[in-house]
C-alpha positions, -999 to +999 in steps of 0.1 A: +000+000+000+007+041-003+001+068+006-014+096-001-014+131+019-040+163+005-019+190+017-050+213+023-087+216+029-104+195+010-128+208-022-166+195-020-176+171-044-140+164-057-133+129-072-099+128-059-099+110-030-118+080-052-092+083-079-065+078-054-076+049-039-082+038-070-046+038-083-037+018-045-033+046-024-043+052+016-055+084+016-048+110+045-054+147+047-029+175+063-038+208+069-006+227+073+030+216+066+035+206+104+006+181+095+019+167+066+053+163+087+042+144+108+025+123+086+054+116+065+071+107+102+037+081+109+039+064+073+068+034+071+101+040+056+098+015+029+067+031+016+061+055-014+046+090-005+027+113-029+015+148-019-016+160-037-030+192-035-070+185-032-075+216-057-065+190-085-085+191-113-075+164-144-075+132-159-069+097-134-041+087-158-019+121-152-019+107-115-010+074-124+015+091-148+028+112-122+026+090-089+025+056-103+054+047-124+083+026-100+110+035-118+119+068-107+125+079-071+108+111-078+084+122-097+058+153-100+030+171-121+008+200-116-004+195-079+008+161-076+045+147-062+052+111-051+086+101-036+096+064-035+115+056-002+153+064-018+132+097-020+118+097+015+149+116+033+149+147+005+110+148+006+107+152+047+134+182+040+120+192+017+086+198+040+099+213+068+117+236+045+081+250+044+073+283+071+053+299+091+022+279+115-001+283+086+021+272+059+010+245+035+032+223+021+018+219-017+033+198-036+045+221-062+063+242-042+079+209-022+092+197-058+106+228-063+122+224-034+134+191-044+150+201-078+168+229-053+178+202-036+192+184-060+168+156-060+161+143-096+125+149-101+107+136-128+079+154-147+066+130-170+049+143-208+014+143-203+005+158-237-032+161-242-040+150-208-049+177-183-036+182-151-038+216-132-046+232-097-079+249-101-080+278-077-110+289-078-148+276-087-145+291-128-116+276-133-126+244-118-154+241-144-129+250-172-109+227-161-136+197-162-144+210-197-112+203-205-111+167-192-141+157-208-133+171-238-102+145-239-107+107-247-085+097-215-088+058-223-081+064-258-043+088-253-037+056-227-038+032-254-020+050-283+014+059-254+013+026-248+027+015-283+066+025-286+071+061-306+093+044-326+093+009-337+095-011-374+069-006-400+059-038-392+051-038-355+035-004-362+010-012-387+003-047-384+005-057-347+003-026-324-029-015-343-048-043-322-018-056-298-027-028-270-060-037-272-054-074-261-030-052-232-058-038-221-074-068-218-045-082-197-046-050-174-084-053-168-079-089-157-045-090-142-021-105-157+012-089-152+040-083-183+060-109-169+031-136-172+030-125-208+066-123-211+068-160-202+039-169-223+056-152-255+085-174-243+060-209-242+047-200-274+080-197-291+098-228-279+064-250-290+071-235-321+104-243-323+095-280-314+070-279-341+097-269-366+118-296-356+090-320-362+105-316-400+066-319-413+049-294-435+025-295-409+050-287-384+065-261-402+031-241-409+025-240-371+059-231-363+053-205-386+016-191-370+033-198-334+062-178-339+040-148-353+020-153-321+047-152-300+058-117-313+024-104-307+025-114-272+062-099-271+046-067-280+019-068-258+042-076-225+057-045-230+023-020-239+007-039-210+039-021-190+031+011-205-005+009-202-007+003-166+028+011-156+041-023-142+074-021-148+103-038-127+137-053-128+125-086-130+101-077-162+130-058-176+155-086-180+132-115-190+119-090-216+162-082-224+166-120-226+138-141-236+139-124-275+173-138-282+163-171-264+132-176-286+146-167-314+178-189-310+159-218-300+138-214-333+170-214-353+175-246-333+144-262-343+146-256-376+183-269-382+165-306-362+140-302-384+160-299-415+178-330-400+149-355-401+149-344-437+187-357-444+198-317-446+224-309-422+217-269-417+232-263-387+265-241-397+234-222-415+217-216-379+252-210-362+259-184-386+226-168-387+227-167-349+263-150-347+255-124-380+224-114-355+248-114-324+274-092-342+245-065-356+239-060-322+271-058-305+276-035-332+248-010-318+255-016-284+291-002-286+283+025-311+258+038-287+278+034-256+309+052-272+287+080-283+255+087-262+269+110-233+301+120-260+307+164-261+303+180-290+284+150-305+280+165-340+279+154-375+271+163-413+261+121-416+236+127-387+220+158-398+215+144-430+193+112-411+176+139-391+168+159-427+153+128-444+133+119-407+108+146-422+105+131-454+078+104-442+083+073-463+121+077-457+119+069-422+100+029-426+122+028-457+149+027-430+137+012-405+127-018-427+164-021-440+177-027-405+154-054-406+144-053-372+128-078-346+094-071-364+101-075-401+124-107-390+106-125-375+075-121-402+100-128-430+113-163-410+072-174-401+060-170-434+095-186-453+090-211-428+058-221-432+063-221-473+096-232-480+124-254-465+147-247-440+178-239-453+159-212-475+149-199-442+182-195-434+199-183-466+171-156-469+176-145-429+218-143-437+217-126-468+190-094-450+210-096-418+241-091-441+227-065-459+214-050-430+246-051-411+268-031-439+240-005-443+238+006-403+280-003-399+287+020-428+261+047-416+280+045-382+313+046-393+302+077-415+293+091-385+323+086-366+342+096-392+326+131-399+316+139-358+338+160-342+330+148-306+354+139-274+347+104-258+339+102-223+356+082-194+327+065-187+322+060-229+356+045-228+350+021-199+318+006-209+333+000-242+363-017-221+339-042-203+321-052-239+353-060-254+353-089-223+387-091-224+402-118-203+436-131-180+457-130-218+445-101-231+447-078-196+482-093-186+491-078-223+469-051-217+492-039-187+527-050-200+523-045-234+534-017-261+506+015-258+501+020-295+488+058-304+468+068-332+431+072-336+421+041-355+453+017-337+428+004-314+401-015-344+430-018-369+454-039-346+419-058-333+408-066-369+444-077-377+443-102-351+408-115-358+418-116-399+451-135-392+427-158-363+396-162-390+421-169-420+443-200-403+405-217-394+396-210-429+428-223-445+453-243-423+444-285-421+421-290-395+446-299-366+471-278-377+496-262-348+490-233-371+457-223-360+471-224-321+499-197-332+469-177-347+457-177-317+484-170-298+489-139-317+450-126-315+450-134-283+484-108-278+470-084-305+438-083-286+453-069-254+474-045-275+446-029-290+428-026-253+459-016-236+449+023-235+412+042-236+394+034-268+385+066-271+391+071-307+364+078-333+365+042-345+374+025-314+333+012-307+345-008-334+367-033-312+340-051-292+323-063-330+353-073-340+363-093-310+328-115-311+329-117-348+363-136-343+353-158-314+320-169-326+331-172-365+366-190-347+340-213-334+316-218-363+341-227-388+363-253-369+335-270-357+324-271-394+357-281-406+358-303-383+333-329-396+327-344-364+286-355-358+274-334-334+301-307-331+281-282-349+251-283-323+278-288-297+291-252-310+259-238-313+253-242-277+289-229-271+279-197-286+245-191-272+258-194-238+285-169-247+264-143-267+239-148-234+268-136-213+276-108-236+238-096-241+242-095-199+271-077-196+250-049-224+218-047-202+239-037-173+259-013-186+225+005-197+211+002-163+241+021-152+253-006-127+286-018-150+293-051-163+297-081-145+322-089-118+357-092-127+359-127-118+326-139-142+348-126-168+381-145-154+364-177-149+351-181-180+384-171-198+377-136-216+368-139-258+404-144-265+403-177-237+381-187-247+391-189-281+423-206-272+407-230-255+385-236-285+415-238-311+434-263-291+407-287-282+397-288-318+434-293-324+440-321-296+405-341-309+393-334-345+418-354-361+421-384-332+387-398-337+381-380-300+346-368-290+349-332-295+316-328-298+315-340-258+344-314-251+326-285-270+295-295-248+314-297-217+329-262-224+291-251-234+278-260-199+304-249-179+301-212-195+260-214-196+260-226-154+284-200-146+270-169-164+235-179-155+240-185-120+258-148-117+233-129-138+201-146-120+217-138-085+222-100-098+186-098-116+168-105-089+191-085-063+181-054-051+207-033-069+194-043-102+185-018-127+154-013-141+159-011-180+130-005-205+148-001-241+126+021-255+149+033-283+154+016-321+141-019-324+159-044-325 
């Protein structure tokens, strides 16, 4: 339960009391600021607060807006504040800052006591909703006018669909999507219940796919579509009735790439009661993906909080932003969660696997060299410095291990402004080259590895910083996972394919982790997850030689690579369910470019 305090006398005939309680709160009046003290002393510390002055005139949904929403420790609109209990301490100040025996402590003048005290106060957009302090009886009834004259219900379901999402979301799931949220609000299901059941839906799919029937595929195909409505919904239902949490923000982080993963899973058994062995196809499709996204991450993180952030490339995107049909145009080319996942239900249900998979490589390809080239325009032409905190976060992504920081911190501090991605593509070339090339079992491929593993420490060894530097962490997974893909392909061993697959989604799990945290603003995971599970160029190593040691001896590598694959998956899972469900967690709701 919370509470509520009206700082004042209260208005006859006023809703607001009903509204409050309404939206869970205990209501209590005050009639001075010595009042309202003391009855921010009486309520428990763990509680949230909100102050309301009972003049307020305006729509339910401004004080849900305003009083509701858990993931800010402050927050205020006209006539309304709420303080969560990290709040609680600044609030009480905030009060008794309030003089004289009559004094009334309204809760606009409290938060603007709280921004001058430095508290972080947020105001959220109410747009056409109306919320104001109505002093007197004509403005009252202007006020009401004013409410009824807005369809409250219908600006709640239109802000509960992203501002910006794919062309396909927008138009053909989101135009009946928050309706079915709505229907989960009024009967109270939670966005982790449908979170979960996105998750359900898409693994049956995935076992229907690997059914290999056309009858399999064609509900694998209707599931998986299913499933992405729901996925949509989970987070409208958040928006619509402002249940967000920790909890609800990393299932929602983690369950896409585990749905769609275990799809590309299905489909490669499916192909295989067929006699077509698909699963480098899925392997590949799955680090292509991986790699597009590491590739946003770090661009972001090297450039969201950079000075001076300016550049002719941008302004150009910002120019064709107000030509209309330039902006789905591309948003579809990214091909984003939306458009994907359409394009794999529908080739699934009407072709074969292995089209599935050529079509989803060949528009993730294209896809990846249209938003890479954009960025390194961007960096390029942007005359921006890098922050400490820039450089650090794209430190921890790079997930360099023992090797790497022992060469790190010894090593030769190359300078120039594109050292850092030059000596880390280098590295990954020579690495990617000797899989491609050298006999399977060669001592070749270990001395590749060897050296990426040295170059890789060189090119952390000082603060990427640089204009191109985001670049590093892409490279760095794009030469473990493809390291990993190609021996286990070259390898011809049955089984080491899905052994590797495995390999990697427990990897690219622990590297989608270490992103959601940096965004939360808690940095990435302890120092020893990373040393225990060897860093990307340890892991590699380990990789090479085992592949080295048992390919060619009629050994089970396939047991090995699924050994290595468990180990990494019960170690990283273990640390980032413990974290998730701390208390220091971060609540993170990616509201920004689908993915």
């Amino acid at each position: 339960m919370s509470t509520a305090i009206l700082t004042g006398p209260p208005v006859p005939g006023s809703p607001l009391e009903g509204d409050l309680r309404s939206l869970g709160f205990d209501v209590r009046s005050a009639a001075d600021a010595e009042e309202t003290a003391k009855l921010l002393d009486a309520t428990p510390a763990g509680e949230r607060v909100a102050l309301v002055d009972p003049r307020f005139v305006g729509h339910v949904h401004s004080l849900r807006l305003a009083l509701t929403d858990p993931r800010f420790p402050a927050a205020a609109a006209p006539g309304a504040l709420t303080a969560q209990p990290e709040a609680r301490a600044a609030l009480a100040r905030a009060v008794r800052g309030a003089t004289g025996p009559d004094a009334v402590a309204g809760p606009d003048a409290v938060a603007a006591a709280l921004d001058a005290d430095g508290a972080d106060v947020r105001r959220p957009e109410l747009g056409s909703l109306v919320a104001v302090v109505a002093t007197g009886e004509d403005e009252r009834e202007r006020a009401r006018a004013a409410v009824a004259a807005v369809d409250e219900e219908a600006v709640r379901l239109r802000t509960a669909v992203k501002s910006r999402d794919g062309f396909f979301t927008t138009f053909c799931v989101s135009p009946y999507s928050r309706y079915l949220a709505r229907w989960c609000a009024r009967r109270g299901f939670t966005p982790n219940q449908v979170t979960t059941a996105s998750l359900i839906t898409a693994l049956i799919a995935a076992g229907c796919a690997a059914t290999g029937t056309r009858g399999g595929y064609v509900a694998a195909g209707v599931l998986l579509l299913l499933s992405f409505v729901l996925d949509c919904t989970d987070g409208q239902l958040a928006r619509y009735s402002l249940q967000y949490s920790t909890m609800g923000a990393w299932l929602d982080a983690t369950f896409d790439r585990a749905k769609e993963y275990a799809y590309y899973a299905g489909l490669a058994l499916g192909a295989a009661w067929g006699g077509d062995d698909v699963w480098a196809l899925a392997l590949g499709a799955m680090v292509l993906q991986t790699c597009r996204h590491v590739v946003d991450f770090s661009f972001n993180e090297a450039n969201h909080d950079a000075e001076s952030n300016t550049s002719p490339t941008a302004a150009l995107s910002d120019r064709l932003d107000s030509v209309g049909w330039t902006v789905w145009v591309r948003r579809m080319i990214v091909l984003p969660i939306g458009e994907r996942w359409a394009m794999i239900a529908v080739l699934t249900a009407v072709t074969t696997p292995r089209i599935v998979f050529y079509a989803l490589l060949v528009g993730c390809a294209l896809a990846a060299l249209y938003t890479t080239a954009g960025r390194v325009l961007r960096s390029l032409t942007r005359k921006a410095r890098r922050t400490d905190r820039a450089a650090q976060a794209l430190a921890d992504l790079a997930d360099s291990g023992p090797v790497a920081q022992a060469v790190a911190a010894r090593g030769p501090r190359l300078k120039g402004a594109w050292t850092a991605p030059a000596v880390a593509a280098v590295g990954a070339v020579a690495l990617v080259v000797a899989a491609l090339t050298q006999p399977v079992g060669s001592p070749q491929v270990i001395i590749a590895a060897v050296l990426y593993a040295v170059l890789s420490g060189t090119a952390v060894a000082r603060p990427l910083k640089g204009a191109l530097d985001w670049l590093v962490p892409p490279v760095f997974r794009a030469a473990e996972y493809g390291t990993v893909l190609i021996l286990a392909a070259r390898s011809e061993v049955d089984g080491a394919l899905p052994a590797a697959f495995g390999l990697v989604s427990a990897v690219a799990y622990h590297h989608y982790d270490t992103v959601y945290r940096i965004r939360g603003g808690t940095g990435a995971p302890p120092h020893w997850l990373v040393r225990t599970i060897g860093g990307h160029e340890g892991r590699t190593l380990v990789v090479v030689v085992l592949t080295t040691l048992l390919a060619t001896q009629n050994t089970d590598l396939t047991l090995a690579l699924t050994a290595l694959a468990v180990a990494v998956a019960l170690v990283v899972l273990t640390e980032s369910i413990r974290f998730w469900v701390s208390s220091g967690a971060p609540a993170v709701h990616d509201e920004g470019e689908p993915a």
